[in-house]
C-alpha positions as CSV (number, residue, x, y, z in Angstrom):
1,X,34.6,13.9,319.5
2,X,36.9,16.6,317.9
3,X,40.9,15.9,317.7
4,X,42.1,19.5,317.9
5,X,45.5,20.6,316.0
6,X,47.3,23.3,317.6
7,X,50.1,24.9,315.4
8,X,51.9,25.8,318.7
9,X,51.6,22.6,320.3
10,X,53.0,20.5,317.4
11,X,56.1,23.1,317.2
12,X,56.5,22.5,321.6
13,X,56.2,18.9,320.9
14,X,57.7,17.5,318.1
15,X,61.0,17.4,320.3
16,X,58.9,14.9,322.8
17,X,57.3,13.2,320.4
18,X,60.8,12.0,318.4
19,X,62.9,11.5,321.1
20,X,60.9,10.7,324.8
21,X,61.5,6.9,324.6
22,X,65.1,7.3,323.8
23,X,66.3,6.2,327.0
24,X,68.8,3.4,327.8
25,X,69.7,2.6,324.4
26,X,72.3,-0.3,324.6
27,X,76.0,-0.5,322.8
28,X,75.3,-2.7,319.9
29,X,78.5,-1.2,318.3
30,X,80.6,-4.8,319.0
31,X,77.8,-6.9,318.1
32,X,78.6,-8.3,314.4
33,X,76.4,-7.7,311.2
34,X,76.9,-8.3,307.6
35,X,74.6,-8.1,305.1
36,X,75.2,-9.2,301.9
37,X,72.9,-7.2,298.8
38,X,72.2,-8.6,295.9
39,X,70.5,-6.9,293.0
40,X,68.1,-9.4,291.6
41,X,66.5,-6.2,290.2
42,X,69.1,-5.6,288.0
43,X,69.9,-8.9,286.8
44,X,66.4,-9.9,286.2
45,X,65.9,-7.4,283.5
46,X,69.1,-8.7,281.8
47,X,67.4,-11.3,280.5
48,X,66.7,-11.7,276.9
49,X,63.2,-12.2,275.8
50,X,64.3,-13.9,272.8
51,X,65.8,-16.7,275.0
52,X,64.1,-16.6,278.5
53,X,65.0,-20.4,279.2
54,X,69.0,-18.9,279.0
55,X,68.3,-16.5,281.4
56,X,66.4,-18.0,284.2
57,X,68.9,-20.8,284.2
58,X,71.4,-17.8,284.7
59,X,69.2,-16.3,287.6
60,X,68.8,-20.0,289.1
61,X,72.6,-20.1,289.8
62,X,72.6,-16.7,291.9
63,X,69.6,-17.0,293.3
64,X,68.7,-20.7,293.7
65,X,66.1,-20.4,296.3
66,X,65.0,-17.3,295.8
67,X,63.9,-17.2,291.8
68,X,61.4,-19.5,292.9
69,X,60.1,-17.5,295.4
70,X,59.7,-15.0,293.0
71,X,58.1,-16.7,290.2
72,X,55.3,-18.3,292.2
73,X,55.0,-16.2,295.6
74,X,56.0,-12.7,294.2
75,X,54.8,-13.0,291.1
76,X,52.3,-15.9,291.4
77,X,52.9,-17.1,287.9
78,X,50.6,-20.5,287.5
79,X,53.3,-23.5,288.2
80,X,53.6,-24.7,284.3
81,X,56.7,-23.9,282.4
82,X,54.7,-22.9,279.3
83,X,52.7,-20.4,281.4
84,X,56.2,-18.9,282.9
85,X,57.4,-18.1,279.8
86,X,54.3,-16.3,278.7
87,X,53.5,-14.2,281.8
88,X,57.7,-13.8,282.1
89,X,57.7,-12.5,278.4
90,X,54.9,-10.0,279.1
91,X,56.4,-8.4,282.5
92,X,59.8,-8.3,281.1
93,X,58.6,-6.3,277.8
94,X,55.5,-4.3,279.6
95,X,56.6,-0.5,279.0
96,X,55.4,0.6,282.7
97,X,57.9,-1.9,284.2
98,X,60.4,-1.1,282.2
99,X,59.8,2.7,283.6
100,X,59.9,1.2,287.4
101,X,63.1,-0.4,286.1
102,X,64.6,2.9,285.4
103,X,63.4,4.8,287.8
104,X,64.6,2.2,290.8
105,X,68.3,2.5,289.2
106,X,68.2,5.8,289.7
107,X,66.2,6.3,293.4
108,X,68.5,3.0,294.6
109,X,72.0,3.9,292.6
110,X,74.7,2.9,294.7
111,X,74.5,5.7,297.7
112,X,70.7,5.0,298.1
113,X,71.7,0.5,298.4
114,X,74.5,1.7,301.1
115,X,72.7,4.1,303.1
116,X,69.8,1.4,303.0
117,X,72.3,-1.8,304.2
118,X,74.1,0.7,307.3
119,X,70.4,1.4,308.3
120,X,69.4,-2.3,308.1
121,X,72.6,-3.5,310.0
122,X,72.2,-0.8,313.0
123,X,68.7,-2.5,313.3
124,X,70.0,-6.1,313.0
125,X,72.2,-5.4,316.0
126,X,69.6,-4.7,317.7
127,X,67.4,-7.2,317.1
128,X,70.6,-9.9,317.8
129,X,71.0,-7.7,321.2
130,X,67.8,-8.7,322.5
131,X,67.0,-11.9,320.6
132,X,70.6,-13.7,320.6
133,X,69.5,-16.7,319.5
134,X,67.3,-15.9,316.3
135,X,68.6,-16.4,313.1
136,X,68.8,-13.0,311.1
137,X,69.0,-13.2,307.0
138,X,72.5,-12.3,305.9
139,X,71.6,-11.6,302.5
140,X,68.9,-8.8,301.2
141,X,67.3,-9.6,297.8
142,X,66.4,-6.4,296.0
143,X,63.6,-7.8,293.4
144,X,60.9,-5.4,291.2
145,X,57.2,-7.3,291.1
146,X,53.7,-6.3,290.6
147,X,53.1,-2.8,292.0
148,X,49.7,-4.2,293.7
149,X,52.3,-7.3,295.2
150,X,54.6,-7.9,297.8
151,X,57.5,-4.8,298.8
152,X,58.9,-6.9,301.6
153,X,59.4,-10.9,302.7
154,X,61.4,-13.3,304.4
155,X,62.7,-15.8,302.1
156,X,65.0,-18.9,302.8
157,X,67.8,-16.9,300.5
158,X,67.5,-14.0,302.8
159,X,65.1,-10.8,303.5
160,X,63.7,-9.3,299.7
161,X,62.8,-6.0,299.3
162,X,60.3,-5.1,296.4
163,X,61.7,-1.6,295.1
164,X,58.0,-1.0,293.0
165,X,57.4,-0.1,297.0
166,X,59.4,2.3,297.4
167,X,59.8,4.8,294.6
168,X,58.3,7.8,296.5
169,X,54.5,8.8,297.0
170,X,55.0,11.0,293.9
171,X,56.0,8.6,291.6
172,X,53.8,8.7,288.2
173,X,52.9,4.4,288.5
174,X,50.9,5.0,291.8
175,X,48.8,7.8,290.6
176,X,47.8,4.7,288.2
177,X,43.9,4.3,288.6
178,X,43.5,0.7,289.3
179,X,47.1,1.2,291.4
180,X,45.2,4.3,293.2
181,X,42.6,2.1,294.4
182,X,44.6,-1.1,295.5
183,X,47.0,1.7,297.3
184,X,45.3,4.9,298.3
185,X,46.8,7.7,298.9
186,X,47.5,7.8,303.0
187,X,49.4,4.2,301.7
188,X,51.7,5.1,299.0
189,X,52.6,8.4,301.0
190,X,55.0,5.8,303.1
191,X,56.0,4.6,299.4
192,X,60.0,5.5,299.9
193,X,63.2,4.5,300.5
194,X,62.7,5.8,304.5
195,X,59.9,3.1,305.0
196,X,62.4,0.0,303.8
197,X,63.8,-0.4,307.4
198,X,60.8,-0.5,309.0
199,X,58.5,-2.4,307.1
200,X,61.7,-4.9,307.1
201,X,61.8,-4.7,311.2
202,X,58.2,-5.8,311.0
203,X,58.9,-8.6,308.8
204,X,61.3,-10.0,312.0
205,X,59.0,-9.1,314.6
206,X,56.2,-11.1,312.8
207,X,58.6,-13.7,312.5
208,X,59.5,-13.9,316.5
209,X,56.3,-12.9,317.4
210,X,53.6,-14.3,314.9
211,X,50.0,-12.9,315.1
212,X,48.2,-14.7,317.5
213,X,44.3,-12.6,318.3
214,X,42.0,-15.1,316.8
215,X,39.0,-14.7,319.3
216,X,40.7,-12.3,321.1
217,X,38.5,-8.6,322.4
218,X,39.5,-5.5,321.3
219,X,41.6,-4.3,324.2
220,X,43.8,-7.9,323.8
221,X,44.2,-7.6,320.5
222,X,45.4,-3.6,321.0
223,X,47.9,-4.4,323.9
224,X,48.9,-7.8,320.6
225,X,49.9,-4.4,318.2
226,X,51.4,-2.5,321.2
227,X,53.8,-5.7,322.0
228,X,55.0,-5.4,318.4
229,X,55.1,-1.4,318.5
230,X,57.2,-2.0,321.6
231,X,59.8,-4.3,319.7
232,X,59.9,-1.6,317.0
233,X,61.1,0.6,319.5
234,X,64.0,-1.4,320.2
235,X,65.0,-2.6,317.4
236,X,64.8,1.2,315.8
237,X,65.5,3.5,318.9
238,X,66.7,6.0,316.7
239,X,63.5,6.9,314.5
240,X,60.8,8.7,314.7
241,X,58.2,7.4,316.3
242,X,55.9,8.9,313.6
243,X,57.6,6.8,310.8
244,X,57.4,3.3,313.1
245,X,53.8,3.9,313.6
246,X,53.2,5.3,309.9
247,X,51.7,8.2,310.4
248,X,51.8,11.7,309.6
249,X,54.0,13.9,312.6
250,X,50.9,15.9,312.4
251,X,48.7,12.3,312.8
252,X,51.0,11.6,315.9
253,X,51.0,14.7,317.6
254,X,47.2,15.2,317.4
255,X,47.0,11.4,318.9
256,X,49.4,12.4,321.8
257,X,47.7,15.9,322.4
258,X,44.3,13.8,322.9
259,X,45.3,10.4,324.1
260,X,42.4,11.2,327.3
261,X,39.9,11.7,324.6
262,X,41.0,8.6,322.2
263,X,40.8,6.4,325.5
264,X,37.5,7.9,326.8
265,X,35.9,7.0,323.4
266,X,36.7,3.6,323.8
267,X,35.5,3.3,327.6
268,X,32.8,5.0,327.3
269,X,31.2,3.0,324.1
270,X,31.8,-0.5,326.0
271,X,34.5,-1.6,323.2
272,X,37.3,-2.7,325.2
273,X,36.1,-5.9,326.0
274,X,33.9,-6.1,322.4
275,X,34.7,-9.4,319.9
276,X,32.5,-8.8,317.0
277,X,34.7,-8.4,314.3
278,X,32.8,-5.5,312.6
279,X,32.0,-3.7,315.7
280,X,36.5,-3.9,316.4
281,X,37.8,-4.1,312.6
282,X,37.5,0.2,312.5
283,X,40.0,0.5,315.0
284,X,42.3,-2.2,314.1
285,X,42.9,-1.7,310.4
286,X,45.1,0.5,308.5
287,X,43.0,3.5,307.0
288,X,43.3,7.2,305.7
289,X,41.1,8.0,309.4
290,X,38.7,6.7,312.1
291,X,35.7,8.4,311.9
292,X,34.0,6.5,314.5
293,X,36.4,8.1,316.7
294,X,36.9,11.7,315.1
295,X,37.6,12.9,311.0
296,X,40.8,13.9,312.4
297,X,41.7,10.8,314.0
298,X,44.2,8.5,312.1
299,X,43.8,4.6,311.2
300,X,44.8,1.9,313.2
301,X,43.7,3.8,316.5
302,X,44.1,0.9,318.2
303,X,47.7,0.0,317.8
304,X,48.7,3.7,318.9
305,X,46.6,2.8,322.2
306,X,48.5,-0.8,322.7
307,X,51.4,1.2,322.1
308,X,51.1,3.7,325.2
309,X,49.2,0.8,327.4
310,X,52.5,-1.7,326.7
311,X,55.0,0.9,327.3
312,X,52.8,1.9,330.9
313,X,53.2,-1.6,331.9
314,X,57.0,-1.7,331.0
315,X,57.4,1.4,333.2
316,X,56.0,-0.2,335.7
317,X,57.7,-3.7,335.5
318,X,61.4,-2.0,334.9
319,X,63.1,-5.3,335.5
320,X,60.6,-7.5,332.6
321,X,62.6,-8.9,330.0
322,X,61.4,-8.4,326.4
323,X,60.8,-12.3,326.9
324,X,58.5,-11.7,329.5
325,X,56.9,-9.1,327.8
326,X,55.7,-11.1,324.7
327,X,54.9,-14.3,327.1
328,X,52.5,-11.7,329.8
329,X,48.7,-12.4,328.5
330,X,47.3,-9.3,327.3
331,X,44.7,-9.3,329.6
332,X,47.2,-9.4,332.1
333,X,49.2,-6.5,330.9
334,X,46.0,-4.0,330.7
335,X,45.5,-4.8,334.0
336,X,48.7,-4.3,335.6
337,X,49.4,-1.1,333.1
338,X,46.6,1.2,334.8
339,X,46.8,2.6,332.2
340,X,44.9,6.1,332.5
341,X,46.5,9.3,330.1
């Protein structure tokens, strides 16, 4: 099956394609948040490698809960103080981090760190709009780790942002070979600043929703990614849908343009209902493409078709609460969607 690109069509619809689930956006502009953002970043490398005791008892009194985090989540630094001071001592004097160092200063100077905290409190509004009752972090970590590690976590001191994610896909470190491999390219093209929000609403929505599709088939676990896909839309009505979903406006626009032949492929092979975790993984995991489907076709296939099937069934349920969204079975939603592009 051939995904076909026309130049025209991508010009008549990137208009559609940004802006055709903007619709009955609420007023979050009296609901309350604050964020507080603190540079762990910058006071991490502060620390003298001469007396490294000195400074992590210096770190331990701004960040209590959080250093820990970061020494044995973030980092994963064996739980031994004589081991902490010897993997501490080589990150802090290894040359490349010292260049992600300097380059995050520059990339997050103090513009870069506002624009990111208005763009993080617009989503938290949203997020408090529809879920009144969860507890949002009011403080956002900004930390440098491994490169192959964590960019973004919930932590009990509040949400932490890796900046080593986020440098931007041309940055030098990720054209690294053994870097190159761990994050391929159609990864570290979402390496930058834009991709903070996001990734950081998905942090939430695992944290509301958590992953449930152990056993599950492959349409179940589909309409599971389309319920989260959904949230993102609400919690970021303003974005483009091509950044929520992480691909390409070229990627996006070829889906939309051939959403009969993505679902036909799946109908006719007899996958909807499939559980063998080989026979499903293609379609449910991130990737440069899905070549079962098509060269042209992008990764994670299936979350783009949860994504149209959940927002079918929320047309046709206009009155469903987002509550009763993520409490309908998946089964149950396919059903009712009838679904048919």
């Amino acid at each position: 099956m051939k995904l076909v690109y026309s130049a025209a069509l991508l010009f008549i619809l990137t208009g559609f394609c940004a802006c055709k689930h903007r619709k009955n956006i609420p007023d979050v502009s009296n609901i309350t948040v604050n964020l507080d953002i603190k540079r762990f970043d910058l006071d991490f490398f502060k620390t003298d490698t001469n007396n490294i005791v000195a400074g992590l008892d210096s770190l331990s009194m701004s960040y209590p809960m959080f250093l820990k985090d970061y020494l044995y989540n973030i980092q994963a630094f064996p739980q031994n103080p004589d081991s902490v001071m010897k993997y501490l001592h080589l990150f802090l004097t290894d040359n490349l981090y010292h260049i992600i160092r300097d380059t995050a200063a520059v990339v997050f100077n103090e513009e870069a760190i506002h624009k990111t905290k208005a763009e993080l409190e617009k989503s938290f509004r949203y997020v408090k709009y529809y879920f009144p009752n969860y507890k949002l972090p009011t403080t956002v970590i900004t930390f440098i780790g491994p490169l192959e590690g964590t960019g973004n976590a919930l932590t009990y001191q509040g949400l932490a942002i890796g900046l080593q994610s986020y440098l931007g896909a041309g940055f030098s470190a990720y054209q690294n070979q053994y870097i190159s491999q761990v994050y391929p390219f159609y990864k570290t093209r979402r390496f930058n600043r834009d991709n903070i929000v996001v990734n950081s609403v998905r942090n939430i929505i695992d944290d509301i929703y958590p992953e449930r599709n152990t056993g599950k088939n492959l349409i179940e676990q589909m309409v599971e990614l389309g319920k989260r896909m959904y949230l993102t839309d609400l919690f970021l009505p303003e974005l483009e849908d091509s950044l929520k979903i992480g691909y390409t406006d070229k990627q996006l626009l070829g889906c939309i343009k051939n959403e009969k032949n993505i679902w036909s492929f799946f109908v006719e092979n007899n996958l909807l209902f499939e559980k063998e975790p080989n026979t499903i993984a293609p379609y449910l995991n991130d990737g440069p493409s899905t070549p079962e489907i098509s060269p042209e076709s992008p990764g994670f296939i299936g979350q783009f078709v949860g994504w149209q099937i959940v927002k079918s069934w929320m047309e046709r349920h206009p009155k469903a609460t987002v509550a009763e969204l993520l409490e309908t079975p998946e089964k149950k939603i396919f059903d009712e969607a009838k679904y048919k592009p």
